[in-house]
Each structure stands twice: as C-alpha cells, then as structure tokens.
C-alpha positions in Angstrom: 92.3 9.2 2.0 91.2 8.9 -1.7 91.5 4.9 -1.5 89.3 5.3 2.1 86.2 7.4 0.1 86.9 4.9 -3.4 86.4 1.3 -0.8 83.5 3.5 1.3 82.1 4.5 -2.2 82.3 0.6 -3.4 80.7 -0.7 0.2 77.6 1.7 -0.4 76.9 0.6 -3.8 77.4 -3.0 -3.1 75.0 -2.5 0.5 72.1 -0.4 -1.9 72.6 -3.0 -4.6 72.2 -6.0 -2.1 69.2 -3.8 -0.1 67.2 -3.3 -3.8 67.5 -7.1 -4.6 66.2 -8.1 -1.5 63.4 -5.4 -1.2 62.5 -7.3 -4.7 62.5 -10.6 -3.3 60.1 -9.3 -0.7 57.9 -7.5 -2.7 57.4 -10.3 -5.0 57.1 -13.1 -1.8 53.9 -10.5 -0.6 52.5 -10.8 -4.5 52.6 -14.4 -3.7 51.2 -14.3 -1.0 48.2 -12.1 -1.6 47.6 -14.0 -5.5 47.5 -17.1 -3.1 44.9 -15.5 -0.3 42.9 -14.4 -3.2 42.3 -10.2 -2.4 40.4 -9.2 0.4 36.5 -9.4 1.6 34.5 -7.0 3.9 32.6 -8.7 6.4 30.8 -7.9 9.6 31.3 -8.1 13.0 29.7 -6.8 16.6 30.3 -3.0 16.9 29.8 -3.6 20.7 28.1 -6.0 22.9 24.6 -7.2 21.5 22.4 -9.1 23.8 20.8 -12.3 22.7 17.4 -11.9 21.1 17.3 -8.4 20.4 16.7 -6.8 17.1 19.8 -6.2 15.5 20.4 -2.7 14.1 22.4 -0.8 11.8 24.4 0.9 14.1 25.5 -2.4 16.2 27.2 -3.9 13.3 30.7 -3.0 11.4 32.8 -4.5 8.4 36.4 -5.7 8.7 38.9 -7.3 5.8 39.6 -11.3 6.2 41.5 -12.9 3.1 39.0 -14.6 0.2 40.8 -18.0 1.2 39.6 -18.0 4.7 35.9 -16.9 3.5 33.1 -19.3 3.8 29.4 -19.5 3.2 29.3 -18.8 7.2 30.3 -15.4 7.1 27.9 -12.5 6.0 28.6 -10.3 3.2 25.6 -8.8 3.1 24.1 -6.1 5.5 20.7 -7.1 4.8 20.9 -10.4 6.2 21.5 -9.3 9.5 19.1 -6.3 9.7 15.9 -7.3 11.7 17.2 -10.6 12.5 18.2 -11.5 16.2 21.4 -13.3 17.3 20.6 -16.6 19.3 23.8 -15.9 21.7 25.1 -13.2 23.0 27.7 -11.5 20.6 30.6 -9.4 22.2 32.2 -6.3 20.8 34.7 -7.3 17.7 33.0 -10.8 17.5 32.6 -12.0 14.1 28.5 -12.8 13.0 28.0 -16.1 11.1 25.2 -17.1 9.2 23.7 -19.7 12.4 23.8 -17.1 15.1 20.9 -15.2 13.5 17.2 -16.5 13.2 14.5 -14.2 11.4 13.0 -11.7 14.0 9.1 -13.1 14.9 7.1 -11.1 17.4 4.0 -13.1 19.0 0.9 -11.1 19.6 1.0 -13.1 23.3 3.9 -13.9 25.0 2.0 -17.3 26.3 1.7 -18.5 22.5 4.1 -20.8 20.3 5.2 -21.6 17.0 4.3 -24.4 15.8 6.3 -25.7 12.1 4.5 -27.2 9.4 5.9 -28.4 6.2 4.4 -29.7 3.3 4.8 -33.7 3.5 2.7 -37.0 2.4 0.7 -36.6 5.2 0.5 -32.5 5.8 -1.2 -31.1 2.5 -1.7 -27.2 1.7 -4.3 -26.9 -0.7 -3.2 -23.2 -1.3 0.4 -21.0 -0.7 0.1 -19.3 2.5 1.6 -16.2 3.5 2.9 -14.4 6.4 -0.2 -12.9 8.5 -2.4 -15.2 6.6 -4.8 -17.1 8.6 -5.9 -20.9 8.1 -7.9 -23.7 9.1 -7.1 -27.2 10.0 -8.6 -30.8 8.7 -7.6 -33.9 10.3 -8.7 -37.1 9.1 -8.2 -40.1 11.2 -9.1 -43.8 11.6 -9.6 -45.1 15.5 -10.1 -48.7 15.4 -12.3 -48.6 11.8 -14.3 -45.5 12.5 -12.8 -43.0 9.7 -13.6 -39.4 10.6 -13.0 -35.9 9.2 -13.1 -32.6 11.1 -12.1 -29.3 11.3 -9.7 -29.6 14.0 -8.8 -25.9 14.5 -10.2 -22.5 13.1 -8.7 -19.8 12.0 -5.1 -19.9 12.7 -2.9 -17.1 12.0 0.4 -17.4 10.2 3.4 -16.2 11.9 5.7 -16.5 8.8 5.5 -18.6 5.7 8.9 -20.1 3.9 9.3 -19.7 0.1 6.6 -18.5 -2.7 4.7 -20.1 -5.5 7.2 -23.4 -6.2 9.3 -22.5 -4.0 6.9 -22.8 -1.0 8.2 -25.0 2.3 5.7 -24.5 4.5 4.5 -21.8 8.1 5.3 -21.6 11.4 1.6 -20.9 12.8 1.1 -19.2 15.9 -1.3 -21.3 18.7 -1.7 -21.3 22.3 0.6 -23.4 24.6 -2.6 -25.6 25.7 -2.9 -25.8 21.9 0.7 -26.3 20.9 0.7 -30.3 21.6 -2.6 -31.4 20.3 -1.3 -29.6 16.8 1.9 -31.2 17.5 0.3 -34.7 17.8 -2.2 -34.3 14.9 0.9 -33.6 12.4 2.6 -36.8 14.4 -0.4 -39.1 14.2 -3.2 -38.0 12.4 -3.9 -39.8 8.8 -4.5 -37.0 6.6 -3.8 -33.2 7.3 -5.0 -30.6 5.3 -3.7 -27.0 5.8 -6.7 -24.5 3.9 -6.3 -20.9 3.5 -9.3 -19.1 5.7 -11.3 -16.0 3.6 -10.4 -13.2 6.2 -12.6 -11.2 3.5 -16.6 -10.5 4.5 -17.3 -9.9 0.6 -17.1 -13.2 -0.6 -18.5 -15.5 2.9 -20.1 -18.0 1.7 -23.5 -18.8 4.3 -22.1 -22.1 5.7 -18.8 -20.0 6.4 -20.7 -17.2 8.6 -21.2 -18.1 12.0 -24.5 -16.4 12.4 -25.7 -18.6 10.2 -24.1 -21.7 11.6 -25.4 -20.8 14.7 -28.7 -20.3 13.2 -28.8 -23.9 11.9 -27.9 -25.2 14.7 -30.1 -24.2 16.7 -33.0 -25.1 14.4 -31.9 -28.3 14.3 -31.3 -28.9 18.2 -35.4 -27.8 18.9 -36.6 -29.7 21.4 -39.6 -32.6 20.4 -42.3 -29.9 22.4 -41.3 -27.4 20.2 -41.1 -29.4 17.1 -44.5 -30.7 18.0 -45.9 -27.1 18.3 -44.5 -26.6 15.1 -46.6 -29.4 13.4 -49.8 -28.8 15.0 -49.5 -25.1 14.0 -48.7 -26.1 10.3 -51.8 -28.7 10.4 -54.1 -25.6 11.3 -53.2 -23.8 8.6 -53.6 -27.1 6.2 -56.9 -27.3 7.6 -57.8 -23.7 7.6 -56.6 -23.4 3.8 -58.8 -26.4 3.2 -61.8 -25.1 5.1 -61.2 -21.9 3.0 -60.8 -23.8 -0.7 -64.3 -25.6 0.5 -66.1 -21.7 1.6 -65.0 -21.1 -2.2 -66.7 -23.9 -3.9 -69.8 -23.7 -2.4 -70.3 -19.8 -3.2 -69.2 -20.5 -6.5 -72.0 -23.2 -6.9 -74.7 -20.5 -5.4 -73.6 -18.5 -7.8 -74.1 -20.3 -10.7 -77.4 -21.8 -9.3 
C-alpha cells in the first residue's frame, strides 16, 4: 500500500509539473500573439438595421474590439465622423461602417434642385472663400467664332456646402435647378473663363448698380421710346427759351432803370 500512495504521489507531481510547463508555454504563445496583433481598437458598427440615406444617429451605432493589425484608415474610430452623415447603402445590424459608406448629410430646400461641384481650376476662379449658405454669382467669358463676351451667367446662387477654409479651400457644391443643372454643367466644361464671386446678401453696403430698383430704373430710361425722347427735347427747348426770354425781360428793365 505505501509503495501504491509513494508511485500515485510521484504520477501527481510529475502530471502538475508537466500541466504548469505547458500552461507556460501557452501563456507565453498568447503574449506572442497579442505583441504581434498589436492590443486592441474600438470601432463602430450598425446597432441595427439603418436604411440608406437617413441621418445617422447616436443610438444606431455601437463599438466592438478588432486587433490594431487588422486596422485600416477605412474603419472609424471616431464617433463624430459618423454623426449627421448618411450611409450610401443600406447597413445591417452588426455590419461594420467604413469611411466610403458615409457622405456628409445635405438637405436641398427643393427636392427638384441639384448639386452642382465646383473646384477651383485654371479655368474656374473664386475671387473670394466661400462658405456653406453663402450665396454667389457667376461670370462666364467665352469666345464664339472671335466675338469675346463677358456676362453674368447666373445670379445669386446659394451654397450648399463649401470644402476647406482660408488655404485650405477646394471649392462648393452649389445648389441650382435641374433645368439649370446642365447649362452650369456645360459653362464649367466649355466656357473660357469662369469666375465664381461672393454675392453681398447685406442691404448696408448695396452698391446702386447692385440694387435692382435701380437697375430696373436705368433700364427703363434708357429703353424710352424715340416719341417720348422727342417730348423730352421739345420740353427742355421750352425751358431754354423761356429762361432766355426771361434773362432778355431782365435787361431791358435794368436799362429803364438806369435811363
């Protein structure tokens, strides 16, 4: 019996021994393993099904661990970036959210309206940084067959969003009409010059060519008809004559005077 318990005794000790060495071995294999993978980073993912161009919210969103060595500059880190954006497909519950799923959130005053991109280039100029809600005017200069010609091609357009600040500027989406969309679209393609100028949606500092009161005003002056414009010259003639007549009146009383 004592020789049983002594080899039983031995057989234990030899099993815990072996079990500790290769608990070690195992433990140090996952250090390895997580040195190699690099820790862990939170990222986010669909907390349930999210339609396709909706505004993402809060509540719609949730983190989950991946390995640092399977991170890329796709994923999200940052719950800012997807706040107020919109996914361009359809995300399902668990699905992760990448960087190219999500455009910036733009709501058009009219549904029938588009966007329409324009970036600074040799041939699109901004004379000023625009910004978002901004509103702008549009020069074109072009050159049919010799005949040069500048004009304002569009008027106060608003600015749906505007990329970048200061140095960093890269240009607006502007918001225009569909009927308007592919004449804006063919002036960027073909016109010779482009100029992009910030409109004054002040009343403060209007100059008077810039009120359309007083463009109208001019304009109609200038498109009188000849009857009118004749009127106008007879009438001024009278009152040369009629001055004159009264210069003459003057004279002679001053003469009798003196005489």
């Amino acid at each position: 019996m004592l020789e049983s318990k002594r080899r039983a005794a031995i057989f234990l000790l030899l099993a815990f021994l072996l079990a500790a060495g290769a608990g070690y071995l195992v433990l140090d294999k996952v250090r390895d393993l997580n040195a190699e993978l690099g820790g862990m980073t939170k990222i986010y993912i669909a907390n349930g099904n999210i339609p396709v161009r909706t505004l993402i919210e809060g509540s719609q969103i949730r983190t989950m661990d991946i390995p640092n060595k399977f991170l890329n500059d796709a994923h999200i880190t940052d719950k800012d970036e997807i706040i107020n954006n919109v996914s361009v497909v359809p995300l399902a519950e668990g699905e992760i959210i990448t960087n190219n799923m999500l455009k910036p959130f733009t709501e058009l005053r009219d549904e029938n309206n588009r966007l329409v991109a324009m970036y600074p280039s040799e041939k699109v100029q901004f004379d000023q940084v625009v910004e978002t809600l901004d509103r702008v005017d549009i020069v074109v200069s072009t050159d049919n067959n010799g005949e040069q010609k500048t004009e304002v091609f569009m008027r106060d357009v608003p600015v749906a969003f505007a990329q970048g600040t200061e140095e960093d500027f890269a240009g607006v989406a502007l918001e225009v009409s569909i009927e308007d969309a592919p004449r804006l679209i063919h002036m960027q393609n073909y016109a010779d010059k482009v100029r992009v100028l910030k409109a004054n949606v002040g009343k403060e500092n209007i100059s008077p060519a810039q009120m359309p009161d007083q463009q109208d005003q001019d304009t109609a002056e200038e498109e009188q008809p000849p009857e009118k414009e004749e009127e106008a010259a007879n009438e001024e003639a009278e009152a040369e004559d009629g001055a004159a007549d009264s210069s003459e009146e003057r004279e002679t009383e001053a003469d009798q005077n003196n005489n």
